[in-house]
TORMARKE-633874 format. One line per field, with one value per residue (C-alpha): residue in three letters; x, y, z. Coordinates in steps of 0.5 Angstrom, whole numbers, plus 500, padded with zeros to 3 digits. Layout:
N
residu = Ala; ...
u = X; ...
v = Y; ...
w = Z; ...
END
This chain:
253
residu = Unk; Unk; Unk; Unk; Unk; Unk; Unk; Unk; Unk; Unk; Unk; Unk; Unk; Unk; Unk; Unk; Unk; Unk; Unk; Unk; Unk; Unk; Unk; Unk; Unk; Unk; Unk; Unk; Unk; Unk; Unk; Unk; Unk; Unk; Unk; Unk; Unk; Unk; Unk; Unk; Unk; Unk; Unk; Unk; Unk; Unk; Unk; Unk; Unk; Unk; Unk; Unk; Unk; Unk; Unk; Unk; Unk; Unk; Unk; Unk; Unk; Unk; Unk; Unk; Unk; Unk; Unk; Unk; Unk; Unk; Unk; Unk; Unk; Unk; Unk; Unk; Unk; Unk; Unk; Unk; Unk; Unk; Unk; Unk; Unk; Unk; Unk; Unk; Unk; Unk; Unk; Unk; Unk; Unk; Unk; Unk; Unk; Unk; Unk; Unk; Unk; Unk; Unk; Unk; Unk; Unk; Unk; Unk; Unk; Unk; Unk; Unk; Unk; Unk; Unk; Unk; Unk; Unk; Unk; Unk; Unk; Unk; Unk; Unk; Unk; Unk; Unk; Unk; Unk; Unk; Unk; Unk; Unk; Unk; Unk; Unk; Unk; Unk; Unk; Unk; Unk; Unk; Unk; Unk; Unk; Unk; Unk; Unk; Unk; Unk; Unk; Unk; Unk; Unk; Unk; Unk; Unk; Unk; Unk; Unk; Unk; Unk; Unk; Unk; Unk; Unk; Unk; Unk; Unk; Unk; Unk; Unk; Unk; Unk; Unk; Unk; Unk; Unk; Unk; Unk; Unk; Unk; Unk; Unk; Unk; Unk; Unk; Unk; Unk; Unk; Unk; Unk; Unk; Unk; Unk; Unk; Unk; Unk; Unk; Unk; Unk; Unk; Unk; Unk; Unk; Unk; Unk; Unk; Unk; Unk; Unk; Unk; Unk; Unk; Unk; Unk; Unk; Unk; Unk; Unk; Unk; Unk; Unk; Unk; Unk; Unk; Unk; Unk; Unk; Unk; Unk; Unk; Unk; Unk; Unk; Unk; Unk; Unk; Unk; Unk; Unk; Unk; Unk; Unk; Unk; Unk; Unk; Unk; Unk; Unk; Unk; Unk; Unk
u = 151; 154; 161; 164; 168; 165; 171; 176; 183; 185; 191; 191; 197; 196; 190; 187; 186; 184; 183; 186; 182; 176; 178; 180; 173; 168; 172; 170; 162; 163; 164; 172; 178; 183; 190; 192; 198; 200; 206; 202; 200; 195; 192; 192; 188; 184; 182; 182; 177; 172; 174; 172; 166; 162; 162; 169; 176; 182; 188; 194; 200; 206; 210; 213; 212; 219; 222; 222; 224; 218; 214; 215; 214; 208; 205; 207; 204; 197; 197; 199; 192; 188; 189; 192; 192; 187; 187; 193; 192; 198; 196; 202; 205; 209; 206; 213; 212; 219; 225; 231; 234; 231; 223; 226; 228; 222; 217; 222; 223; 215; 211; 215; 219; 213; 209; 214; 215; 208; 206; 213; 211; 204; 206; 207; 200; 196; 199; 195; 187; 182; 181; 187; 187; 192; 190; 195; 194; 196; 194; 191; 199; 201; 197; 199; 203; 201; 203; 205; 209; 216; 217; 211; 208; 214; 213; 206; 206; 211; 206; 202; 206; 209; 202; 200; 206; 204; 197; 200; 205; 201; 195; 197; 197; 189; 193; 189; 192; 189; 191; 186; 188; 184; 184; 183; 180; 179; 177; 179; 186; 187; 192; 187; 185; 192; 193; 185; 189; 196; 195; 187; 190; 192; 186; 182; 185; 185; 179; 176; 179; 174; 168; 163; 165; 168; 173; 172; 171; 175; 169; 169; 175; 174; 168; 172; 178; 174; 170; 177; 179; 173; 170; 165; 172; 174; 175; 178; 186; 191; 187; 188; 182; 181; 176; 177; 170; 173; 178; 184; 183; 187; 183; 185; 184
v = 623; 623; 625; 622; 628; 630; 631; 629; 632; 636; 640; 643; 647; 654; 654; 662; 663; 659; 652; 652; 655; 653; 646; 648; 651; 645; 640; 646; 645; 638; 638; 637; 640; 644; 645; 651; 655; 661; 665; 671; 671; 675; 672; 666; 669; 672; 665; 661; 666; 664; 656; 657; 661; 655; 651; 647; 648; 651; 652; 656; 658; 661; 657; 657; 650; 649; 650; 643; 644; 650; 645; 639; 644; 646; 638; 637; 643; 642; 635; 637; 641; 638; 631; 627; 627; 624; 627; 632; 635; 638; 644; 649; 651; 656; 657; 657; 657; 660; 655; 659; 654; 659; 656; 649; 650; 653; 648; 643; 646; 648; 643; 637; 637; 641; 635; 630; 633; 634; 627; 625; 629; 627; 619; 617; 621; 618; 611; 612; 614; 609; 614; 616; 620; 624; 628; 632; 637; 636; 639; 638; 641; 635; 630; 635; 639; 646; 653; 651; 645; 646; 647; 646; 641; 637; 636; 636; 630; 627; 628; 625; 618; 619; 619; 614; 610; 612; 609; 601; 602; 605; 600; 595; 601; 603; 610; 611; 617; 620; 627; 632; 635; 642; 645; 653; 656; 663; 667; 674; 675; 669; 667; 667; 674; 676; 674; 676; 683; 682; 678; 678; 673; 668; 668; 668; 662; 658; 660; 658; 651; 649; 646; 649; 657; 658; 655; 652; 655; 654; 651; 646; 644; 643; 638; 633; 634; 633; 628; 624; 625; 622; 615; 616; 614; 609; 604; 610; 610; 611; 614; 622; 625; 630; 637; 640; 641; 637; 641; 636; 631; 625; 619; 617; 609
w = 198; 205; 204; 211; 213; 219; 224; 218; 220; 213; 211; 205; 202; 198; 201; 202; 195; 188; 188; 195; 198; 195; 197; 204; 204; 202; 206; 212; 210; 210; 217; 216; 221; 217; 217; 212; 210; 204; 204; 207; 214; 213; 208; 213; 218; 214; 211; 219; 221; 215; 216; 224; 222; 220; 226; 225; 227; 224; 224; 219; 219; 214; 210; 204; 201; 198; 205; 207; 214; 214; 211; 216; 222; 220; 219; 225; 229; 224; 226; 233; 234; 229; 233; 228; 219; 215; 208; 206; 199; 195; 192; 191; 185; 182; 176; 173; 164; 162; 159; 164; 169; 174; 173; 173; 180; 182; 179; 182; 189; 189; 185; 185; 192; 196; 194; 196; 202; 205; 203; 208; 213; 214; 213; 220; 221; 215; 218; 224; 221; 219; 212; 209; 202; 199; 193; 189; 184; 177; 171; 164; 163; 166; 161; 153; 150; 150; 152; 159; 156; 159; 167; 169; 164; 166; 173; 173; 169; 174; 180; 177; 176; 183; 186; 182; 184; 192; 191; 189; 194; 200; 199; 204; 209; 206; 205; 198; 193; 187; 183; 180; 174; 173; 166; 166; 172; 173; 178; 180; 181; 179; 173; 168; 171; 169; 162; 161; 162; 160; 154; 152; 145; 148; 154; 147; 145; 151; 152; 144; 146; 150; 147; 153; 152; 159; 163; 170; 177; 183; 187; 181; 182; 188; 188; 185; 190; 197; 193; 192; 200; 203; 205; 199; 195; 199; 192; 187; 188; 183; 179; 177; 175; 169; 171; 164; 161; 155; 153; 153; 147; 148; 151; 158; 159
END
């Protein structure tokens, strides 16, 4: 399936690691351009350099999500050199799961605001492209009740209906919104990795809940995350697309 990502300009946040950079990395190898930020600056570099090497353009810079004026300097310098917006995936979190108002804030300032922000940034941007999408990342967090179920959960819920409400509003505009809920991810250095380490009962546990014995790899998430940023969806808006291998158990209508 021709995907129609060719010279498609694509940002995507949390983008030298996990999910992001397999994201950021798949879009590459469709042919996309890409615009990508992280904390680390070196991270960043390192990852340009793998995004060019497959024959496309990119361009990354430094940003903590949760600085809104960071964050809408940086959309403006990527759609400067990128020439122009037409995907934006939000997927920066703060992996915050502890019940003290310091992890409220976080995921609030992270999750919840550093979406709404890119989404504000790049809008002027995404008005202007004949294939806009916006794709945010929720979590299956967002959709039960589990150990992640305070902070985190809360405000991946809340991305979700946010993204949902984008996606009726923004229509008219033929700017189409959609969110990918991933269930457990491993991958090296990763959360999981760390829990595997730190606490092997409750990485157990997780892991017994999946009925296909495994949990899902970034490259995995990322199918579905590209699929939904390209022409080849260009019906699909409004929908929040679970990639969990059956783990969840409540039926999404």
């Amino acid at each position: 399936m021709d995907l129609g990502l060719k010279g498609a300009k694509v940002l995507v946040t949390g983008s030298t690691k996990g999910i992001g950079r397999a994201v950021a990395e798949t879009f590459a190898a469709e042919g996309a351009d890409v615009g990508i930020c992280a904390r680390n600056q070196a991270d960043v570099d390192s990852t340009v350099a793998s995004l060019r090497s497959k024959g496309v353009s990119a361009f990354g810079g430094a940003v903590d999500v949760s600085n809104g004026p960071a964050l809408k300097a940086w959309v403006a310098d990527m759609a400067s050199k990128l020439g122009g917006v037409d995907v934006v995936v939000a997927n920066v979190s703060a992996l915050a799961i502890g019940q003290d108002e310091e992890s409220w804030e976080k995921e609030f300032a992270t999750d919840m605001m550093g979406t709404v922000r890119l989404v504000d940034a790049a809008m002027p941007y995404l008005e202007k492209s004949q294939a806009a999408a916006i794709v945010t990342i929720s979590s299956v967090s967002g959709r039960e009740v589990d150990f992640a179920s305070g902070p985190y959960g809360t405000f991946k819920a809340a991305i979700i209906h946010y993204t949902q409400g984008l996606a009726f509003q923004l229509a008219p505009k033929n700017i189409r919104a959609n969110s990918v809920s991933p269930g457990n991810t491993y991958f090296e250095g990763g959360v999981w990795n760390q829990i595997k380490d730190s606490n092997p009962e409750l990485y157990n546990t997780a892991l017994a809940l999946n009925p296909t014995g495994r949990m899902g790899t970034p490259q995995e998430m990322a199918n579905a995350v590209v699929f939904l940023g390209s022409r080849a969806a260009s019906f699909i808006t409004g929908t929040n697309l679970v990639v969990d291998g059956a783990l969840t158990r409540g039926v999404q209508f």
